[in-house]
N, CA and C atoms as an extended XYZ file, in Angstrom:
357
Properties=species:S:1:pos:R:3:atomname:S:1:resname:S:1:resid:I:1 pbc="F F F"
N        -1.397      -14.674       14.634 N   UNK     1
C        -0.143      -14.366       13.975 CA  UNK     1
C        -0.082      -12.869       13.666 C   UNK     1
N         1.015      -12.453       14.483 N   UNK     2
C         0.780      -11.209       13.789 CA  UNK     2
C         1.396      -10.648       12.517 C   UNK     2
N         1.993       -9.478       11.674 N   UNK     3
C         1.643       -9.016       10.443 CA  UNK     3
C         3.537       -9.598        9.803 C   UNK     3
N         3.401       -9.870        8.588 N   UNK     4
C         4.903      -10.465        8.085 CA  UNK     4
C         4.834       -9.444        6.862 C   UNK     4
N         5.926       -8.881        6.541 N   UNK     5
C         6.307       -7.873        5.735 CA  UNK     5
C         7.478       -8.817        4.687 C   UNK     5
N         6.824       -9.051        3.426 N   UNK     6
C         8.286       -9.423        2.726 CA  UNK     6
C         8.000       -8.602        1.413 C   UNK     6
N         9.610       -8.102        1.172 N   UNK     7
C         9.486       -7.583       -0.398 CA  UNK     7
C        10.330       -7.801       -1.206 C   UNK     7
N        10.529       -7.313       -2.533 N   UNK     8
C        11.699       -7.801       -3.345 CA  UNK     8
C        11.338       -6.660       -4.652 C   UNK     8
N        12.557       -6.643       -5.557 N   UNK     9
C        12.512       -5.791       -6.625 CA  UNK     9
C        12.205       -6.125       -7.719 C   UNK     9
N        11.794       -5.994       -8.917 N   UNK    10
C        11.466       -6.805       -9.902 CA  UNK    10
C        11.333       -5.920      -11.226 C   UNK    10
N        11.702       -5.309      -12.308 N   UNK    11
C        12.285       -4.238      -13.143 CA  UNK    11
C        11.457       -3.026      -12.561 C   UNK    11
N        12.207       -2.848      -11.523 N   UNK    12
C        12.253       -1.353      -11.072 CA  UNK    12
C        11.168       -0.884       -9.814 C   UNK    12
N        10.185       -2.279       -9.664 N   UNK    13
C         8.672       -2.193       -9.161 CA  UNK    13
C         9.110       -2.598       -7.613 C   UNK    13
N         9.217       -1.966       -6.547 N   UNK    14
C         9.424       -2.625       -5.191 CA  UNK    14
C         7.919       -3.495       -4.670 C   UNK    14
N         7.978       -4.757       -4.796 N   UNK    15
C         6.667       -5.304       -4.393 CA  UNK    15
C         6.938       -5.645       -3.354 C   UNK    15
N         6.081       -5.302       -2.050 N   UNK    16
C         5.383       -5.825       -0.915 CA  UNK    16
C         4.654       -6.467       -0.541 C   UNK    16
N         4.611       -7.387       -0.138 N   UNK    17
C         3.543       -8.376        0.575 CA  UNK    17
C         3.339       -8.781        1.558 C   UNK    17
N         1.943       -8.643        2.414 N   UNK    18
C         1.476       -8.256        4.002 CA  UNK    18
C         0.991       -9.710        4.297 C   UNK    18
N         1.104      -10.633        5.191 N   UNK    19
C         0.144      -11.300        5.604 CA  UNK    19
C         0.229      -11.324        7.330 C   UNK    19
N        -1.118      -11.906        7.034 N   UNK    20
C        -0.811      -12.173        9.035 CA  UNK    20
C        -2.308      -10.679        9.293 C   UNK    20
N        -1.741      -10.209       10.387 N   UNK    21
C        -3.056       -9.911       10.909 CA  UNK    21
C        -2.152       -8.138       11.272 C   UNK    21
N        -2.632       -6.868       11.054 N   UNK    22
C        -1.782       -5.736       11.063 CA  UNK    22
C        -3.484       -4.673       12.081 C   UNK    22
N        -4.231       -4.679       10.996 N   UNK    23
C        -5.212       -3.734       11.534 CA  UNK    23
C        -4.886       -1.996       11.912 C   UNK    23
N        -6.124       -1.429       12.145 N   UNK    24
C        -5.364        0.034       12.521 CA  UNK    24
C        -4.237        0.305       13.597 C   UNK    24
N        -3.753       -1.245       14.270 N   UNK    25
C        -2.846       -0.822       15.375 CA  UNK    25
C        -1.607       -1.139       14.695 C   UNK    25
N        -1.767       -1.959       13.277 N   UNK    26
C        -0.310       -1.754       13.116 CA  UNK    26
C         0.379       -0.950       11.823 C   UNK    26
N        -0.670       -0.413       11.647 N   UNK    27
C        -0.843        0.282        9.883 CA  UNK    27
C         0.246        1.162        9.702 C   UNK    27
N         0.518        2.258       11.028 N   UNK    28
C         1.790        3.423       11.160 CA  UNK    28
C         3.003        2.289       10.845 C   UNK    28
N         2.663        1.763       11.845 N   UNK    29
C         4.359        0.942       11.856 CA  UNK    29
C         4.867       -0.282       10.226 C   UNK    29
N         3.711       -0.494        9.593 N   UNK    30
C         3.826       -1.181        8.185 CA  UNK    30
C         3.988       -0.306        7.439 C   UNK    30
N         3.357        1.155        7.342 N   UNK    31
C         3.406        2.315        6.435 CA  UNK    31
C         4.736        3.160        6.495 C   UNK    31
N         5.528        2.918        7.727 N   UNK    32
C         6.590        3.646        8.004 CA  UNK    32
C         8.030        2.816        7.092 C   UNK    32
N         7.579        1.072        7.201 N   UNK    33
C         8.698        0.316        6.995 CA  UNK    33
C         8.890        0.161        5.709 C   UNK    33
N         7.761        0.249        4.851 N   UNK    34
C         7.533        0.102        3.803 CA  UNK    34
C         7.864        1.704        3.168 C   UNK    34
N         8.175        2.807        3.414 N   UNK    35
C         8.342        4.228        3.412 CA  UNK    35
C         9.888        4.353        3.190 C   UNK    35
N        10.619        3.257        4.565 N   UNK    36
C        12.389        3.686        4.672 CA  UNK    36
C        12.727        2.226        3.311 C   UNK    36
N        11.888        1.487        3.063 N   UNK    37
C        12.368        0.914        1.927 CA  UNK    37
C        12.183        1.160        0.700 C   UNK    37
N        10.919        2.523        0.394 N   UNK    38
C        11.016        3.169       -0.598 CA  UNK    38
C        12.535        4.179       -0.911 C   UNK    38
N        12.621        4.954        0.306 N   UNK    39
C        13.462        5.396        0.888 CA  UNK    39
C        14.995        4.784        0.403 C   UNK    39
N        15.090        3.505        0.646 N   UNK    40
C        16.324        3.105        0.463 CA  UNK    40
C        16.524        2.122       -0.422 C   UNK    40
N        15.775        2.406       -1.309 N   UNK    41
C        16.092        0.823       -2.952 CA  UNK    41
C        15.595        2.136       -3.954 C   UNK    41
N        14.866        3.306       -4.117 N   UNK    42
C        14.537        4.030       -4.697 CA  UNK    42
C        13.933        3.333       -5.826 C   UNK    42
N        12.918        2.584       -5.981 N   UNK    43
C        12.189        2.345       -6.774 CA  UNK    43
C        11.439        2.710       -7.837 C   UNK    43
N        11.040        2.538       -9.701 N   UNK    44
C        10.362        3.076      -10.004 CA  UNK    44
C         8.473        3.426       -9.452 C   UNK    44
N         8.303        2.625       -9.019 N   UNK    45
C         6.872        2.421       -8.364 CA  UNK    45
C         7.278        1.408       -7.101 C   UNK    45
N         5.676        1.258       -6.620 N   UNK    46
C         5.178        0.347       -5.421 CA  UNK    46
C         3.812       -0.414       -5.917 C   UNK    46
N         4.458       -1.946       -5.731 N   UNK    47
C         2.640       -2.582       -5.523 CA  UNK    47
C         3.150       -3.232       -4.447 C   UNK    47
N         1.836       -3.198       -3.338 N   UNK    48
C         1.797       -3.499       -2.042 CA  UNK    48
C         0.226       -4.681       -2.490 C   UNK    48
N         0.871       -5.972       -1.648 N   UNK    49
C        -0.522       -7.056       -2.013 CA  UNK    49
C        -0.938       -7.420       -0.456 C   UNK    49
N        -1.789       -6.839       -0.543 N   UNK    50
C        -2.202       -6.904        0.786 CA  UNK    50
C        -3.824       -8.132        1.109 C   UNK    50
N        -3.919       -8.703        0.234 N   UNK    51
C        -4.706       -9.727       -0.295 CA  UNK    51
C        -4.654      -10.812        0.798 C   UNK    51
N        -3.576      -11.139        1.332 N   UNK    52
C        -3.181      -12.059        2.764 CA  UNK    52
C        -3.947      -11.282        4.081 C   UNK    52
N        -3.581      -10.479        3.866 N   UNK    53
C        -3.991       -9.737        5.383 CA  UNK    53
C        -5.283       -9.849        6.060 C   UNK    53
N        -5.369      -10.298        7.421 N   UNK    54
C        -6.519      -10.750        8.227 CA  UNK    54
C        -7.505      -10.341        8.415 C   UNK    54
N        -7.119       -8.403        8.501 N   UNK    55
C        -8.246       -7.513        9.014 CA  UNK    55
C        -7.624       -6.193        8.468 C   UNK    55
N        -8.653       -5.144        8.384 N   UNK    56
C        -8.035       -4.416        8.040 CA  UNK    56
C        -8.969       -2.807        8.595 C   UNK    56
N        -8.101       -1.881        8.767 N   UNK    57
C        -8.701       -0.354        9.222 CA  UNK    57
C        -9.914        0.332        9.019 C   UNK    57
N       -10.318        1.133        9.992 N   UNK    58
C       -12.000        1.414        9.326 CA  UNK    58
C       -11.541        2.723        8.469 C   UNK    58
N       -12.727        3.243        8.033 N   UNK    59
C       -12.197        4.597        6.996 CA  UNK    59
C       -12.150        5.505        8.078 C   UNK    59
N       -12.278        6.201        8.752 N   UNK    60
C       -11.683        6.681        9.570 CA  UNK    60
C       -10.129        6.913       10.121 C   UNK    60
N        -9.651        5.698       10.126 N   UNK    61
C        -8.309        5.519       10.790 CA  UNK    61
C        -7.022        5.625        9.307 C   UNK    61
N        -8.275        4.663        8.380 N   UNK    62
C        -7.366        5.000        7.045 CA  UNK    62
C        -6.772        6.565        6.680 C   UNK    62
N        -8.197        7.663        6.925 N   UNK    63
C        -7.465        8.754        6.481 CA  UNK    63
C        -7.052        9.032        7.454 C   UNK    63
N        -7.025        9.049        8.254 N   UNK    64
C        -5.840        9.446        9.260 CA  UNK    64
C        -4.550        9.085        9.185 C   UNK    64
N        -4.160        7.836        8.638 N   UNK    65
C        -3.045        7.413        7.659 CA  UNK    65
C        -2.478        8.425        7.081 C   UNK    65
N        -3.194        8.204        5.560 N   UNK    66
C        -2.913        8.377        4.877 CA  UNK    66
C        -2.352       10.006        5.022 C   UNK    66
N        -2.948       10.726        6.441 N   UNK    67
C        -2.324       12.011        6.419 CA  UNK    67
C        -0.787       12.365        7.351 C   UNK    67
N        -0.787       11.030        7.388 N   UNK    68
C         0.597       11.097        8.213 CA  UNK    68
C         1.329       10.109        7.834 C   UNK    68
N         1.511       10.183        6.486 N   UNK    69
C         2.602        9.292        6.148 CA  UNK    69
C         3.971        9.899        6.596 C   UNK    69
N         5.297        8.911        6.518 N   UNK    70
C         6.185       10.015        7.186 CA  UNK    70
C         6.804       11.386        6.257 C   UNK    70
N         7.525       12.235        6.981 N   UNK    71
C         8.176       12.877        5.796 CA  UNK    71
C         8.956       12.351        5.048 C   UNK    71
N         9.006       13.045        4.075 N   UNK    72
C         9.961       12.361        2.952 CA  UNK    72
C         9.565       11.791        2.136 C   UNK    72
N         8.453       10.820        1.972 N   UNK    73
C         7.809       10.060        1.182 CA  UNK    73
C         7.742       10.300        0.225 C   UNK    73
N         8.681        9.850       -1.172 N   UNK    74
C         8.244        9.997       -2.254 CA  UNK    74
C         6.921        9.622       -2.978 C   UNK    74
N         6.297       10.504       -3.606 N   UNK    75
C         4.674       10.249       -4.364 CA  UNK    75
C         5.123        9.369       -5.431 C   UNK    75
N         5.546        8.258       -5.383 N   UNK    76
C         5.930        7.018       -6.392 CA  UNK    76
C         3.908        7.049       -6.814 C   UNK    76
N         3.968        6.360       -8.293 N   UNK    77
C         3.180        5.586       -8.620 CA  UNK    77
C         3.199        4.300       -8.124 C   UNK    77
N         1.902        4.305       -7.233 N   UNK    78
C         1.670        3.088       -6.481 CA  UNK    78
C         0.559        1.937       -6.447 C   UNK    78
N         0.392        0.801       -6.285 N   UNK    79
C        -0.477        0.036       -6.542 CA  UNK    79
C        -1.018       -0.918       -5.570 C   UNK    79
N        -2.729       -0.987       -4.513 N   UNK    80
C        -2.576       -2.001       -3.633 CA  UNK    80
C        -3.363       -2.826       -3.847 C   UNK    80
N        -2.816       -4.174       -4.357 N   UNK    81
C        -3.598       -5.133       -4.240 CA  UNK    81
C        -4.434       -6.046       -3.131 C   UNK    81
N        -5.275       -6.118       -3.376 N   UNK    82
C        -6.289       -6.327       -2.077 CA  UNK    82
C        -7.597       -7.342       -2.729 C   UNK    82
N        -8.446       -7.603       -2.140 N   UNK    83
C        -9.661       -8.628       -1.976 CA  UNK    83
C       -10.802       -8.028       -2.095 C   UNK    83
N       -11.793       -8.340       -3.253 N   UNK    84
C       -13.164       -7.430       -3.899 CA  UNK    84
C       -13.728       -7.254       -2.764 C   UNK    84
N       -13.853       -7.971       -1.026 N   UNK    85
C       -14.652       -7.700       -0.111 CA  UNK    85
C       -14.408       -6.620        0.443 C   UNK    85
N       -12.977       -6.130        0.205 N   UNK    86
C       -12.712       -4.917        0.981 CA  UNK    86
C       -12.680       -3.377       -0.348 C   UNK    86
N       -13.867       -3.649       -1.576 N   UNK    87
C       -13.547       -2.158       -2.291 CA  UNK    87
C       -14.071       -1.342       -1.429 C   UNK    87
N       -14.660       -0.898       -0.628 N   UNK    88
C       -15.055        0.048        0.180 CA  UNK    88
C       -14.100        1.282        0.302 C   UNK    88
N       -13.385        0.479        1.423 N   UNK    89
C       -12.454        1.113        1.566 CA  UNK    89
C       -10.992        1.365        1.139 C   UNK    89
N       -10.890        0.629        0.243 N   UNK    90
C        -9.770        0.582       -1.182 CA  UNK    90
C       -10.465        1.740       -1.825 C   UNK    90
N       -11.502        1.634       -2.062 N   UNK    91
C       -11.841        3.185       -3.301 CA  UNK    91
C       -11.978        4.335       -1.909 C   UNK    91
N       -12.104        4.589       -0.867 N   UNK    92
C       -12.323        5.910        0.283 CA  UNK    92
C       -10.465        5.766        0.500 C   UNK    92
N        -9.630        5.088        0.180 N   UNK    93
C        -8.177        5.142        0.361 CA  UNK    93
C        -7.730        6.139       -1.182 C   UNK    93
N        -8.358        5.729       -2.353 N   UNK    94
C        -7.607        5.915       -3.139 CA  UNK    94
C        -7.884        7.180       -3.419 C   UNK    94
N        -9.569        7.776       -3.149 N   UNK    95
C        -9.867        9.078       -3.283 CA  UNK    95
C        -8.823       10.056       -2.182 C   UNK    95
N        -8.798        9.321       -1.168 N   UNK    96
C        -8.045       10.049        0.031 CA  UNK    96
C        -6.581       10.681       -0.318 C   UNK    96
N        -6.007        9.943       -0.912 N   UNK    97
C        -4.705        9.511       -1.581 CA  UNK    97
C        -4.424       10.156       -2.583 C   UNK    97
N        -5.299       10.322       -3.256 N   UNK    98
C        -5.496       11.290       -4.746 CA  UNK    98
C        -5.228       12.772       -3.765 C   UNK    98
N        -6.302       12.673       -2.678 N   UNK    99
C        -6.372       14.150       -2.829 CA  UNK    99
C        -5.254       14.824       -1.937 C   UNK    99
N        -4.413       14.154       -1.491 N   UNK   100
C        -3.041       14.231       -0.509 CA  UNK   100
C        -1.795       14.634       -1.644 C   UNK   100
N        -2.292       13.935       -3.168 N   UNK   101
C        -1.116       14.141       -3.803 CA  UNK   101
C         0.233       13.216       -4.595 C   UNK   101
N        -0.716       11.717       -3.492 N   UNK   102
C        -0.358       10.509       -4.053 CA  UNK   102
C        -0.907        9.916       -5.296 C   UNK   102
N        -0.207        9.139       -6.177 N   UNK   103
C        -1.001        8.176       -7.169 CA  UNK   103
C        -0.739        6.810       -6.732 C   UNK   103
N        -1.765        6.491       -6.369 N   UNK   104
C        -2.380        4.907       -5.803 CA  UNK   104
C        -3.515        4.710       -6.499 C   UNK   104
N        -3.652        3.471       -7.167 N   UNK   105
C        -4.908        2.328       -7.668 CA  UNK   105
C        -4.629        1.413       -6.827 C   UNK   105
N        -6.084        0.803       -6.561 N   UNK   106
C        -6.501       -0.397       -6.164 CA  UNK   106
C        -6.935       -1.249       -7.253 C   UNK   106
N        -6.589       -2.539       -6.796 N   UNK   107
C        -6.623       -3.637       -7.682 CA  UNK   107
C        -7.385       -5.080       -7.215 C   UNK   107
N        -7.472       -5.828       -7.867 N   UNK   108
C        -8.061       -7.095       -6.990 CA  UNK   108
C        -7.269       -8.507       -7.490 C   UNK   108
N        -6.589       -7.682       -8.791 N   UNK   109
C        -5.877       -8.390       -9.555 CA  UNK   109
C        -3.965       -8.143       -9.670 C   UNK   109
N        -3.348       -8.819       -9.508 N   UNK   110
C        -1.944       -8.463       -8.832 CA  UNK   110
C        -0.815       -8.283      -10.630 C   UNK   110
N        -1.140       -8.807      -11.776 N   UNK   111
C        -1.134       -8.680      -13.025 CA  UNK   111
C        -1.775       -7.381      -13.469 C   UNK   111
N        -2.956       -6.899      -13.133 N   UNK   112
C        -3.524       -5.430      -14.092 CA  UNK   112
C        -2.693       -4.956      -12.950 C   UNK   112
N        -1.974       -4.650      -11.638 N   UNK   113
C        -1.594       -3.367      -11.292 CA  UNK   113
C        -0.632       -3.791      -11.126 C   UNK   113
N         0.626       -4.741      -11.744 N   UNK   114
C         2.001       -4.491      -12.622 CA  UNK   114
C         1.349       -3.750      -14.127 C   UNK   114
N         0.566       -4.359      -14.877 N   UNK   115
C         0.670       -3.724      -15.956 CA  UNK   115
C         0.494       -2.461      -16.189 C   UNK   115
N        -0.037       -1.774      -15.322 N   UNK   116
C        -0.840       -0.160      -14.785 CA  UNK   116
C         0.537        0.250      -14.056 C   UNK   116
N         1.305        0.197      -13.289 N   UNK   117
C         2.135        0.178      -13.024 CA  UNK   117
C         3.220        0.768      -13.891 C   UNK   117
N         3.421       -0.192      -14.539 N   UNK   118
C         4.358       -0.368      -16.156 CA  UNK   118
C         3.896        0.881      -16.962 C   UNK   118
N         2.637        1.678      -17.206 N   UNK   119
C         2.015        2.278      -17.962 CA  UNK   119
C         2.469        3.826      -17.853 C   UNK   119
C-alpha cells in the first residue's frame, strides 16, 4: 500500500496523518503536499503523526530533506509524532531542523505534542 495523506484543522493546529508505506522515495512529494497545505489553511502550528507509517528514511536522506524543503515554507511550530523504535532518527531530524531554522519536536505521544504545541 502505498503512502495516504489525511488532515484536518482543530483550534488552529493543522494535523496530518501518514499511513501506508512513503520511505525516502516518497518523503519530497509528502513534504511538498503537506507545505501547499500549510501554505493554504495558514495554520497556527503542525503535528504530523507519522506513527502509521511502514518505513521510513535513513539519516542521510533525512537531511537532505530537510534542506530542501520548498520555498516559502513557513517555520510554523511543529510537531512529529512517531514510534520510540524510530528516536534515532526523530532526534538527527530535530537537531537538523533546529539548525535550518525550523521548530520541530518529536514525540511518541500524540497528546504531549498538542499540548507543547498549545505552549
Amino acid at each position: 500500500m502505498e503512502y495516504e495523506l489525511t488532515s484536518s484543522i482543530d483550534q488552529g493546529i493543522l494535523e496530518v496523518t501518514l499511513t501506508g508505506k512513503g520511505g525516502k522515495e516518497k518523503a519530497a512529494e509528502i513534504l511538498y503536499k503537506i507545505s501547499d497545505l500549510v501554505k493554504t489553511i495558514k495554520p497556527k502550528s503542525v503535528l504530523i503523526d507519522a506513527q502509521l507509517m511502514q518505513d521510513r528514511m535513513d539519516l542521510m536522506a533525512s537531511y537532505h530533506l530537510i534542506h530542501s524543503l520548498p520555498p516559502g515554507t513557513p517555520h510554523l511550530k511543529s510537531a512529529v509524532v512517531d514510534r520510540e523504535e524510530n528516536k534515532e532518527i526523530s532526534d538527527f531530524c530535530e537537531t537538523v531542523s533546529e539548525n535550518a531554522g525550523y521548530i520541530i519536536r518529536f514525540f511518541t505521544d500524540r497528546e504531549a505534542a498538542r499540548t507543547w504545541l498549545k505552549s
